[in-house]
N, C-alpha and C positions, 0 to 999 in steps of 0.2 A: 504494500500500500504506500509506504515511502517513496517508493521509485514513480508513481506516479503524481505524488505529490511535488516531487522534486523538480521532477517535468513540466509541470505546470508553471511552477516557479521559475525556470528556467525558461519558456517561451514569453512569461509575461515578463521577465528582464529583458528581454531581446524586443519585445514589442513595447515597451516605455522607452528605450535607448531610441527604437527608429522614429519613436510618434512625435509630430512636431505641436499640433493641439493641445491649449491647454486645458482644458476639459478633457478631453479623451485623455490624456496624463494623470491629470487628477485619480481618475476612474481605474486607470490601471492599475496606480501606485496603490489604491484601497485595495483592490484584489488581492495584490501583492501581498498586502500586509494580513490581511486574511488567510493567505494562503500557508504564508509564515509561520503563523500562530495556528493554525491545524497541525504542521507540521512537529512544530515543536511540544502540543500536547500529544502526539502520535508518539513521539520520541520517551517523554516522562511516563508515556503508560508502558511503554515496551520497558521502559529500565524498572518500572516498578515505583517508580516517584509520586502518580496519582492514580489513582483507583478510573477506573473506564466506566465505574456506574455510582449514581449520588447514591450518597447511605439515606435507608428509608426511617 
């Protein structure tokens, strides 16, 4: 699931480098940063850092 997370992060850096729009920049950069922070809670759940379901 990483790797495709990674992916995505990787085509939306290559498409905020090409985009001259700053709106469509804006928009990208949020994804970005969205995509980021999936990534990184993906990472804490694999090492064990946070739990993958809230406690009831």
């Amino acid at each position: 699931m990483t790797n495709s997370i990674e992916q995505q992060i990787e085509e939306l850096r290559a498409e905020f480098q090409a985009c001259v729009d700053a709106a469509e920049r804006r928009q990208i950069a949020a994804e970005l940063e969205a995509a980021r922070a999936e990534l990184a809670v993906i990472i804490a759940e694999q090492e064990g850092l946070v739990e993958a379901e809230p406690p009831f």
